[in-house]
ZATITI-811108 format. One record per residue (C-alpha): x, y, z; residue number from 1; residue in one letter. Coordinates in steps of 0.5 Angstrom, whole numbers, plus 500, padded with zeros to 3 digits. Layout:
> X|Y|Z|NUM|A;
...
//
This chain:
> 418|667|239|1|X;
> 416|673|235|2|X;
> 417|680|237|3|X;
> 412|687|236|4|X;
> 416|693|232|5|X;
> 420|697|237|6|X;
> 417|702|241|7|X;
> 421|707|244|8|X;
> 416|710|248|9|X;
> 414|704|252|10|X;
> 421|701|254|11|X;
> 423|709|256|12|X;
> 417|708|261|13|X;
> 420|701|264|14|X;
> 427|705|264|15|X;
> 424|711|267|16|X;
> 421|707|273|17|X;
> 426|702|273|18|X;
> 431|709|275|19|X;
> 424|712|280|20|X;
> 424|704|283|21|X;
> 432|704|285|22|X;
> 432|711|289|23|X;
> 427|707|294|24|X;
> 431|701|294|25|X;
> 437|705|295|26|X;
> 435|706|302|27|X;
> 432|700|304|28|X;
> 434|696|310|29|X;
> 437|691|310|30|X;
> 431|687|313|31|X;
> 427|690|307|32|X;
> 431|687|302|33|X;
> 432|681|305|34|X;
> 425|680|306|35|X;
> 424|681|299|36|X;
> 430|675|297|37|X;
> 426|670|302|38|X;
> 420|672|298|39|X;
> 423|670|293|40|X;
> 426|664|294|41|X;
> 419|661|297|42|X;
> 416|662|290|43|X;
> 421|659|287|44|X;
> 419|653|290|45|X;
> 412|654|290|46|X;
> 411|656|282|47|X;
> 417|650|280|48|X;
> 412|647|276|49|X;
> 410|653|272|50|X;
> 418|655|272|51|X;
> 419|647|269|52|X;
> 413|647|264|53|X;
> 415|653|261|54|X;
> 423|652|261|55|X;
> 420|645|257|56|X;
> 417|650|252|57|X;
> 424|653|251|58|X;
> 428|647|251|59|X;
> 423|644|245|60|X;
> 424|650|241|61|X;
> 432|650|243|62|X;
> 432|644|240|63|X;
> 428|645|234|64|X;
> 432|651|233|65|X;
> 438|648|234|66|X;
> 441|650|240|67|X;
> 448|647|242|68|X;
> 448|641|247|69|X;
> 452|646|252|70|X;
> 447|652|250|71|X;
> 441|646|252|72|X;
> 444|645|258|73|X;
> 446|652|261|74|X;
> 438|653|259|75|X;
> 435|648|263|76|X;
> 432|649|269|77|X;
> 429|642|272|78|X;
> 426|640|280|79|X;
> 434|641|282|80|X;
> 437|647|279|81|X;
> 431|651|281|82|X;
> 432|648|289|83|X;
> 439|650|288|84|X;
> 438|657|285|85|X;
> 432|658|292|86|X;
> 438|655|296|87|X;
> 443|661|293|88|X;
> 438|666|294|89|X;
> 437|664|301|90|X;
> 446|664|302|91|X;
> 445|671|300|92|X;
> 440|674|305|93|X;
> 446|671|310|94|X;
> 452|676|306|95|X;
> 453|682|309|96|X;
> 450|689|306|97|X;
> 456|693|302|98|X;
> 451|699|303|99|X;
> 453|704|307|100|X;
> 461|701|309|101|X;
> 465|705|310|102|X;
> 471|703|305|103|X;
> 476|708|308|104|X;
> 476|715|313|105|X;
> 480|721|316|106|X;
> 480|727|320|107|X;
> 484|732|315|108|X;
> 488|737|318|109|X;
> 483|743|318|110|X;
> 478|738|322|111|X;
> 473|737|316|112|X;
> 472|729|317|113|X;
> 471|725|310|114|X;
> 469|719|309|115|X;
> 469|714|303|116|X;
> 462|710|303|117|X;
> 459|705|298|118|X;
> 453|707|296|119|X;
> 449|703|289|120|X;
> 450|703|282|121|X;
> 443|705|281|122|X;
> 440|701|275|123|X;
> 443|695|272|124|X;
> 442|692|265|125|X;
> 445|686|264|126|X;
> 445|682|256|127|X;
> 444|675|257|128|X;
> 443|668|253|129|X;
> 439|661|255|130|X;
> 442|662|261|131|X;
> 435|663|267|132|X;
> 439|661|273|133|X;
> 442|668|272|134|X;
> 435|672|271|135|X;
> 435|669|279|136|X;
> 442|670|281|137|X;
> 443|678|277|138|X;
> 436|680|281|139|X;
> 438|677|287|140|X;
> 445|681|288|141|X;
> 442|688|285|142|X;
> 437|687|290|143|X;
> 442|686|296|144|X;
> 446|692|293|145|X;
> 440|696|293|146|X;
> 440|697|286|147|X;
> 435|696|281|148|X;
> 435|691|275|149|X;
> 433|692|267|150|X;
> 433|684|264|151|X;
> 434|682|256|152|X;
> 435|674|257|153|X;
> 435|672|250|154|X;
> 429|669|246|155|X;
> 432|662|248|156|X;
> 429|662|256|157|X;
> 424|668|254|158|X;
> 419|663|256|159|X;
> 422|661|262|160|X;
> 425|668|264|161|X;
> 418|671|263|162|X;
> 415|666|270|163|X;
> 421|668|273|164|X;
> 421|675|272|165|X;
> 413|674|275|166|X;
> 417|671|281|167|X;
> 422|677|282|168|X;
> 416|683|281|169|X;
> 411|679|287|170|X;
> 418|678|292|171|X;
> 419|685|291|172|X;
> 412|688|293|173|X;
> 410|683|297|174|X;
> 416|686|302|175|X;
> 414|693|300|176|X;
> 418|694|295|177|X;
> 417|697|288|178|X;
> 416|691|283|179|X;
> 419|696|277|180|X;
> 425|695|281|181|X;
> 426|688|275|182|X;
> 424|690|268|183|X;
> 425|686|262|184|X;
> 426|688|255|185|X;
> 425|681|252|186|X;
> 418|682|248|187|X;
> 422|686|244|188|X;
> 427|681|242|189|X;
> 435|685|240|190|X;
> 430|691|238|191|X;
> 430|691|246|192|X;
> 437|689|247|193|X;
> 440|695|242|194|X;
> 435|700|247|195|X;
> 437|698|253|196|X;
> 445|699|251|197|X;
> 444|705|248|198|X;
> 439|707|255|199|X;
> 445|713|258|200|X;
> 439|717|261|201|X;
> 437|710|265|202|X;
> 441|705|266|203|X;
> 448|706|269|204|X;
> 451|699|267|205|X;
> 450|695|263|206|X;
> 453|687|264|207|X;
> 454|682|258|208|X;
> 455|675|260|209|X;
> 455|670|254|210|X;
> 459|667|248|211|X;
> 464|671|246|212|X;
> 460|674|239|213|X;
> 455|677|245|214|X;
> 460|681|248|215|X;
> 463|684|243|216|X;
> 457|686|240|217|X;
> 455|689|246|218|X;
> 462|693|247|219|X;
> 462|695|241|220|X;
> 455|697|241|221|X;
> 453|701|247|222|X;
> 453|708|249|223|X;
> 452|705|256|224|X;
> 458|704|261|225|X;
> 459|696|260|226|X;
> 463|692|265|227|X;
> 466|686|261|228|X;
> 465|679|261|229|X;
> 469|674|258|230|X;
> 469|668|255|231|X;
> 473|662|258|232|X;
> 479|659|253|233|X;
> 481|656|259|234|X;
> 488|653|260|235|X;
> 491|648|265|236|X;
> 498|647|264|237|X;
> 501|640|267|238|X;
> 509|642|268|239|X;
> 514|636|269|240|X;
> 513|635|277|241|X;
> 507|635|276|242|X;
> 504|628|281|243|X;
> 499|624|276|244|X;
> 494|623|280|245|X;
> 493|630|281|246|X;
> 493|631|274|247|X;
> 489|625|272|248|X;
> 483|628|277|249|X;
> 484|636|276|250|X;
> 484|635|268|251|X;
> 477|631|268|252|X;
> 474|636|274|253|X;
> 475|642|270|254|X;
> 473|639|263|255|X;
> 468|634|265|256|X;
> 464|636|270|257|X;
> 460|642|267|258|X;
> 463|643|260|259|X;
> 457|649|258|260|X;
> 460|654|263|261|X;
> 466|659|262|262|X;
> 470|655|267|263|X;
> 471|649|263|264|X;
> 477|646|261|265|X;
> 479|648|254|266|X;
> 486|646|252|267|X;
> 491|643|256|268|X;
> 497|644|255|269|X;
> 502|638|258|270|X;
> 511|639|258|271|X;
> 514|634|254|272|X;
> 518|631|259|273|X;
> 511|629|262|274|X;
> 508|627|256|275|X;
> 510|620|256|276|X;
> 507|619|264|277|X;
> 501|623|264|278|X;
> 497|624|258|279|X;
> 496|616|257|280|X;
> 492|615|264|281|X;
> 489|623|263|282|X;
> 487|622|256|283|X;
> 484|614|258|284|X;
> 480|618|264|285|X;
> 478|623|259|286|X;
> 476|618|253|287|X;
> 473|614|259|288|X;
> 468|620|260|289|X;
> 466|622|252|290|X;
> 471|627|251|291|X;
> 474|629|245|292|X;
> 482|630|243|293|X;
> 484|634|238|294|X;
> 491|634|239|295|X;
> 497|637|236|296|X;
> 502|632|233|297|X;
> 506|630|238|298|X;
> 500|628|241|299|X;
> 499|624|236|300|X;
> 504|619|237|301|X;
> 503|619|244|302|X;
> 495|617|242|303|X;
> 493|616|235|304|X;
> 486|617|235|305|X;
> 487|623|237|306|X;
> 483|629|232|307|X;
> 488|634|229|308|X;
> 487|641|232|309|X;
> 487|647|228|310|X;
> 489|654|229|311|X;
> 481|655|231|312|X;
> 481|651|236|313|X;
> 486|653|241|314|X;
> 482|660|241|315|X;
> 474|656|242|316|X;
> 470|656|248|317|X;
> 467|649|246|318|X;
> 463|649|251|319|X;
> 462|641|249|320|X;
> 466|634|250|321|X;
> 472|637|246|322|X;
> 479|639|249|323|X;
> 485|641|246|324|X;
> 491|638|248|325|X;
> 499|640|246|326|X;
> 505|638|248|327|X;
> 510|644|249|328|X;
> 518|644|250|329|X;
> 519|648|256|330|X;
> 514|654|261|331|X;
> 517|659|257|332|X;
> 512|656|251|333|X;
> 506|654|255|334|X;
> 506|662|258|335|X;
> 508|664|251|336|X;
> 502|659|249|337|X;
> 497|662|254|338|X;
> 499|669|252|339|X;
> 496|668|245|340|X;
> 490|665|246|341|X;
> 487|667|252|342|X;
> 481|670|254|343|X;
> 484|672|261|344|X;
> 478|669|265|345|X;
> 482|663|269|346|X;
> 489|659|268|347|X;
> 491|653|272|348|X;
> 498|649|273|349|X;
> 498|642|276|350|X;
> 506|643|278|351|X;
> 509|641|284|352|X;
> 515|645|283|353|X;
> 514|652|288|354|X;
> 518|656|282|355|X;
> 514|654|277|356|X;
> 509|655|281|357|X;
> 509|664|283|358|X;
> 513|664|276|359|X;
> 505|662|274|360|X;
> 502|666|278|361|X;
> 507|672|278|362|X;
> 507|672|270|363|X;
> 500|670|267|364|X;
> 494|676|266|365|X;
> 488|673|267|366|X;
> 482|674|273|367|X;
> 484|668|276|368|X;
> 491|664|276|369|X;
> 490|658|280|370|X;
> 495|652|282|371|X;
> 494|645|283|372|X;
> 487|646|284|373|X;
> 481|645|278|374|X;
> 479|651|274|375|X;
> 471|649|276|376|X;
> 473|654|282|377|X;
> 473|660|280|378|X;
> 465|661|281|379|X;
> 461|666|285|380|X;
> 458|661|289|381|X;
> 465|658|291|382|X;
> 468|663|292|383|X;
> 463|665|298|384|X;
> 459|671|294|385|X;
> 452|667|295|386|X;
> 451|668|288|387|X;
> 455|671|280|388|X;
> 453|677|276|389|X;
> 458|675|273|390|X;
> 465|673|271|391|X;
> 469|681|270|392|X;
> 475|679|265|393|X;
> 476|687|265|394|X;
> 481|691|269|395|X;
> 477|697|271|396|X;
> 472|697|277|397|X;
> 472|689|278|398|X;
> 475|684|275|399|X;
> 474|676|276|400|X;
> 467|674|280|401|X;
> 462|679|281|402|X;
> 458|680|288|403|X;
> 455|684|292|404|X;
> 461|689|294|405|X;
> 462|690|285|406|X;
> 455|692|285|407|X;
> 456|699|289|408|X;
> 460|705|287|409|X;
> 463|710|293|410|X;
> 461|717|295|411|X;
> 465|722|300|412|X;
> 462|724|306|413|X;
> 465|731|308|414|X;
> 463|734|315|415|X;
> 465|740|317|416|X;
> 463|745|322|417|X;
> 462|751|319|418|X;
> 469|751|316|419|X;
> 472|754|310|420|X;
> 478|753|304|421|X;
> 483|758|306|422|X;
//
C-alpha cells in the first residue's frame, strides 16, 4: 500500500497521547482492564467478517507480491484463528495482575520499611511483520500490565491490522479507558517505523518480533531501549539412547506441526551410532509429510534423495518444509555444532540417558533447553501466560516467552516516620 510523505508533527501527537493514555492506565483496576479485554474478545467475534475480508485483501496482495508460504500462513486470519485469538483474550483476564506486587520487603534497621513493587513499562512500541494475531496478543498483555501500546505491524497485514486496531480502540472506550492507549504508526509504512524506534520522549521499550534482518535493523537502528527477540535456528539433537518412537513423533511435531513459527524445527542433529536405527523411519515420516531434507554426507548414504546441505543452511530459519539434517560423532560435536549456529531461542535432545541429559541442559545457552519434549512447547499460550509479546532471545529484564510479569518494571516504596540518615 502506498504511504503519505512522514509527518513528524502528527505521530509525535499519537505518541504524546499514547504516553497521557498510559498514566490513566497505570492505575486502573484490575475489573477495569479486564472489562476492556472482554470487550475485546466480544467484537473480535462480532466484526470476524469484516476482520476476514480484510485479511482476504492481505493475502491477495501477499501473494502478489510474493510472500512466502510461511509468511501467508503466519498472516492469515481465518473463522478459527480469530475464535482462538478471542479465546486467549478471555485466558488473560483469568491471569493475575503483576500491578502492584510486592516482589520482594523489609524493615531496615532504622524502621524505614521498603518494599520492591512492580509497576508498568509505560508505552510500548512493538515492530512486527504479517503476523495480526500479535496485533491482538501484544494489546492484550500491555492492557493487563497497565501499559499502553504503539503498533507498526508491517504493510503485509496493514488491511487486517487496521480492523483489529478499531476493535482494540472501542474495547478500550467502552470500558472507560482511553482509546489512545493503542497507536499505530502503519500509514506511514518504515518512515513510521524509523519514528517510532527513535520515539526516546515517548516510548519506553521498543519489542521487534520477525525475521532475523527485522530485528537486527531494529537493534542496530533504535535510540529507544529494545527488548530483543530472536529468530528460531531451532536444533534437536537424537543421541545414541534415543527410543524411536520418540524421535520419530518428537522430530515430525516440532518440523511439521507449524513450520511458519520460531519454534520449529530447523536442523536435526542425529549421533552416528543412532544413524542407522533412527534417521530411516524419521526421515520416512518426515517425507511422508512433504519435508524436505538437505542432508550432510553421511546422510546421504543413509538416504540418497537427500539434498545437499550448505553452510547457509545450517544458519536459516526456513520457516517452510525444509529441514537439515547431520550425522555427528559424538555430544561434544553436537554442542560444538549448536554453539555455532544457534540463535539461542530453543534447543532440544531426544536422550534417554540422564547424563546427556543435564549435560545438555547444563552446557547449552539458549532461552529455553528442553529434554525429550517437542520444540513446539516453548510458547506463551503453553506455557500458561494466556498469551506471547514475544519470545526474549537477550539475557537482560527477560529472557524467553514474554507475559505479563516482563511487561512491568519495579520501583521502591520506602516509608518512614519522620526518620532521617544518621
Amino acid at each position: 500500500m502506498a504511504h503519505p510523505d512522514l509527518d513528524p508533527d502528527v505521530l509525535d501527537a499519537r505518541l504524546a497521547a499514547a504516553k497521557e493514555a498510559s498514566y490513566r492506565l497505570a492505575t486502573a483496576t484490575t475489573a477495569q482492564k479486564d472489562a476492556a479485554l472482554g470487550h475485546v474478545s466480544r467484537l473480535l467475534r462480532e466484526r470476524a467478517a469484516d476482520i476476514e475480508a480484510a485479511n482476504a485483501a492481505d493475502l491477495a496482495a501477499g501473494r502478489e507480491a510474493g510472500l512466502s508460504d510461511g509468511l501467508l500462513d503466519r498472516l492469515a486470519l481465518d473463522e478459527r484463528r480469530i475464535g482462538a485469538l478471542a479465546d486467549a483474550v478471555i485466558d488473560v483476564v483469568g491471569l493475575d495482575d503483576p500491578v502492584g506486587e510486592t516482589v520482594s520487603g523489609r524493615s531496615l534497621p532504622s524502621g524505614v520499611r521498603i518494599d520492591q513493587v512492580r509497576v508498568p513499562l509505560g508505552v510500548v512500541g512493538a515492530i512486527y511483520e504479517a503476523r495480526p494475531n500479535v496485533t491482538i496478543d501484544i494489546a492484550s498483555l500491555a492492557l493487563k500490565s497497565g501499559n499502553a501500546v504503539v503498533l507498526r505491524g508491517g504493510t503485509a497485514a496493514e488491511r487486517t491490522n487496521e480492523v483489529l486496531i478499531a476493535v482494540l480502540r472501542d474495547a478500550f472506550e467502552a470500558a472507560g479507558l482511553p482509546a489512545d492507549a493503542v497507536q499505530t504508526v502503519d500509514d506511514y509504512g518504515r518512515a513510521g517505523a524509523r519514528h517510532l524506534m527513535q520515539a526516546r520522549d515517548y516510548v519506553d521499550v521498543l519489542i521487534p518480533r520477525g525475521s532475523a534482518g527485522l530485528i537486527r535493523a531494529v537493534v542496530d537502528e533504535a535510540k529507544v531501549p529494545v527488548i530483543e527477540t530472536g529468530a528460531g535456528v531451532v536444533h534437536m539433537f537424537l543421541d545414541e539412547s534415543a527410543r524411536e518412537d520418540w524421535a520419530v513423533d518428537l522430530v515430525h511435531n516440532a518440523k511439521v506441526q507449524r513450520p511458519s513459527v520460531c519454534n520449529a524445527l530447523e536442523t536435526l542433529l542425529v549421533h552416528r551410532a543412532a544413524a542407522d536405527r533412527l534417521l530411516p523411519p524419521v526421515l520416512d515420516r518426515l517425507e511422508a509429510s512433504g519435508v524436505t531434507v538437505h542432508g550432510d554426507d553421511r546422510v546421504r548414504a543413509l538416504r540418497p534423495t537427500a539434498l545437499p546441505v550448505t553452510d547457509e543452511d545450517w544458519a536459516t530459519e526456513h520457516m517452510s518444509l525444509d529441514l537439515s539434517v547431520a550425522v555427528v560423532d559424538s555430544i561434544d560435536d553436537a554442542l560444538a555444532h549448536i554453539r555455532r549456529y544457534s540463535t539461542r531461542h530453543t534447543e532440544s535432545i531426544v536422550t534417554n540417558d540422564l547424563g546427556n541429559a543435564e549435560r545438555f541442559l547444563n552446557e547449552v545457552d539458549a532461552a529455553a533447553v528442553i529434554v525429550n519434549a517437542s520444540t513446539r512447547f516453548t510458547d506463551g499460550a503453553e506455557f500458561g501466560f494466556g498469551a506471547e509479546v514475544g519470545i526474549s532471545t537477550q539475557k537482560l529484564h527477560a529472557r524467553g516467552p514474554m507475559g505479563l510479569p516482563e511487561l512491568t518494571s519495579t520501583k521502591w516504596i520506602v516509608r518512614g516516620a519522620g526518620h532521617v540518615r544518621a
